[in-house]
C-alpha positions in Angstrom: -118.5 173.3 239.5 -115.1 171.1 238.5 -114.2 168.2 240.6 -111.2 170.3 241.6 -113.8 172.7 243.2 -115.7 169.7 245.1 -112.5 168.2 246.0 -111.7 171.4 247.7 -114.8 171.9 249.5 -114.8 168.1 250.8 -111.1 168.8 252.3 -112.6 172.1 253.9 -115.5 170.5 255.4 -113.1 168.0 256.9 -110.6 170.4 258.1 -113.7 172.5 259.9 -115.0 169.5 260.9 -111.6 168.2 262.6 -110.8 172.1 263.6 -114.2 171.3 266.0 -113.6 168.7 267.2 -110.0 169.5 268.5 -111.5 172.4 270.3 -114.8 170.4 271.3 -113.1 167.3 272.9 -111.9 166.8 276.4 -108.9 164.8 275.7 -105.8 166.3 274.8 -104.1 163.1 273.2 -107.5 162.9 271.0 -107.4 167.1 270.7 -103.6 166.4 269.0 -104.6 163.8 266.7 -107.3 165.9 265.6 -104.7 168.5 264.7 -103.3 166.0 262.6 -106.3 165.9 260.8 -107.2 169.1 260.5 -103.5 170.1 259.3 -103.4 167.1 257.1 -106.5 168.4 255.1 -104.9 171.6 254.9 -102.4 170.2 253.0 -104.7 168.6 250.6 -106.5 171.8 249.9 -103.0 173.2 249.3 -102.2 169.8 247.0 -105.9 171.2 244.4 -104.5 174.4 244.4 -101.2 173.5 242.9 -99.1 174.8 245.8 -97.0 171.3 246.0 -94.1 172.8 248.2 -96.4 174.9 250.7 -98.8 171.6 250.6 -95.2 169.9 252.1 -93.8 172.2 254.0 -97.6 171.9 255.8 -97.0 168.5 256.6 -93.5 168.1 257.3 -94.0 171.4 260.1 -96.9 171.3 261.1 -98.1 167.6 261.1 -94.7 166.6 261.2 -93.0 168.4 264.2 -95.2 170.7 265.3 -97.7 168.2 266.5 -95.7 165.7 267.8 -93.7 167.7 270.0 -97.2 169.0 271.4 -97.5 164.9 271.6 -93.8 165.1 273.2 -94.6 167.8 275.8 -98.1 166.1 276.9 -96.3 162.4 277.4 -93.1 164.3 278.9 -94.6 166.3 281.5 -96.9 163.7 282.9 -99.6 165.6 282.0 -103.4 164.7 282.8 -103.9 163.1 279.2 -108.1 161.9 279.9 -110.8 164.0 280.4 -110.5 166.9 282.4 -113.0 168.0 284.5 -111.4 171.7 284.5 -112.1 172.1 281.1 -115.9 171.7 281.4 -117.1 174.9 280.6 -120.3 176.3 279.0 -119.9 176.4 275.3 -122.2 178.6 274.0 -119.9 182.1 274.7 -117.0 180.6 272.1 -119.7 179.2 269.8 -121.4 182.6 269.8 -117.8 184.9 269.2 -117.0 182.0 266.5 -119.8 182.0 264.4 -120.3 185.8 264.9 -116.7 185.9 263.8 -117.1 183.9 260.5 -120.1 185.4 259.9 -118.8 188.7 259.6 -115.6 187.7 257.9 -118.4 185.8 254.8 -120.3 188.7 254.9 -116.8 190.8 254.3 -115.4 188.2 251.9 -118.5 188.5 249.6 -118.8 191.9 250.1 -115.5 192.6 248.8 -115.8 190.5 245.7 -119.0 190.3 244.9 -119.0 186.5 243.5 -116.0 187.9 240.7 -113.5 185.7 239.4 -109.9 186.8 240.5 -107.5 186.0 238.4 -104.3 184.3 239.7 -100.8 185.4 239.4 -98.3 182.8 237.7 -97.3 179.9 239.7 -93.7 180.8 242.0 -91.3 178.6 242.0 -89.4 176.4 244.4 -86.5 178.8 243.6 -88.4 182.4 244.4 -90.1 180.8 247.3 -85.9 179.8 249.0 -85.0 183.3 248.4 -87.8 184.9 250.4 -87.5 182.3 253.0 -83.6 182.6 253.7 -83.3 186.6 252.8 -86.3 188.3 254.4 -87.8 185.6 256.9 -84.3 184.0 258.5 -84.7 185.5 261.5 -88.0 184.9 262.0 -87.3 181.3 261.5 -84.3 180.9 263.3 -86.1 182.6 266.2 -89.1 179.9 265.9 -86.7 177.3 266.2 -85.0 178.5 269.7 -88.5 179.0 270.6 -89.4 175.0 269.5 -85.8 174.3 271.2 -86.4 175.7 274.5 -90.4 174.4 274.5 -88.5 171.1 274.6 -85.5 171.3 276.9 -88.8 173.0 279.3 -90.8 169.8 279.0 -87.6 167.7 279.4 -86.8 169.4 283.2 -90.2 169.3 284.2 -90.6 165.7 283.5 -87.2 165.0 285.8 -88.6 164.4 289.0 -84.6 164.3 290.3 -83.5 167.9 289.5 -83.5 170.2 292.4 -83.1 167.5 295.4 -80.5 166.5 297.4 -79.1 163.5 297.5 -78.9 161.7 301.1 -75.3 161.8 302.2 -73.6 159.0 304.7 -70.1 159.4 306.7 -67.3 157.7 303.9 -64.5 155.9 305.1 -62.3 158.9 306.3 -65.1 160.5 308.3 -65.5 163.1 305.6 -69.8 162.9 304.2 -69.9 161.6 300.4 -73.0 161.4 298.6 -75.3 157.6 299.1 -75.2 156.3 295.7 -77.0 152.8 294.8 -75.8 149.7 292.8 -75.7 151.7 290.0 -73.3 154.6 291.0 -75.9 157.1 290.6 -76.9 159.5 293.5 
């Protein structure tokens, strides 16, 4: 085993470690920075095995944007950010479906190759990895964006507490009603 091999394993066992703990905690704020964790260690694993560019892309999307506009949408909408009382449920059905799950999916991995070496294609390149972004995945990636855009302008409008009511109105100097406004000149 090279240290490459142990460093890999460490940043797995942290990811799976973090991974539990977002879905085990009862805090959301806490549940988010756990993501960060989680994702961050990702990214290291992607770092051993020479992926530079995916092991960035990993952190400037996910950790970097992905995460804190899940951090936005929580502070935004006023959301209950402690521990939930709603969210106490039993455990053990999840536990059960997710170690059944990667249970079966070990028992498929080492079935399939049978503790062989694979050998690796040669490493892509920034270049080859642009072209298959922005010719065959654009609009995929445009479409994610107006999806990340609209998740925001969401959280913005139900954080307004003002939108949707009217303003109190009071007889103006003609006779005719105008809106009440305050020192400020807003309604």
């Amino acid at each position: 085993m090279t240290g490459a091999d142990v460093l890999l394993l460490a940043l797995g066992a942290v990811a799976v470690g973090a991974g539990a703990l977002v879905v085990g905690t009862r805090h959301l704020v806490r549940a988010g920075l756990w993501l960060v964790v989680c994702l961050g260690a990702l990214a290291g694993d992607y770092l051993v095995l020479t992926a530079e560019l995916v092991a960035w892309v990993q952190v400037l999307i996910y950790v970097g944007a992905v995460v804190v506009l899940l951090l936005f949408a929580v502070m935004l909408t006023r959301a209950p950010i402690g521990a939930s009382d709603d969210l106490d449920r039993p455990g053990w059905p999840a536990a059960l479906i997710g170690g059944g799950s990667g249970l079966g999916l070990a028992v498929l991995l080492v079935d399939a190759f049978r503790w062989s070496r694979v050998e690796l294609p040669a490493a892509g390149t920034a270049e080859r990895l642009g072209e298959q972004v922005f010719r065959s995945w654009v609009l995929p990636f445009e479409l994610l964006s107006v999806l990340l855009l609209a998740a925001l302008v969401g959280a913005i409008v139900l954080s307004r507490t003002d939108i949707g009511r009217t303003a109190p109105s009071r007889p103006g100097p003609s006779g005719v009603t105008v809106p009440a406004v305050d020192e400020g000149g807003r309604p």
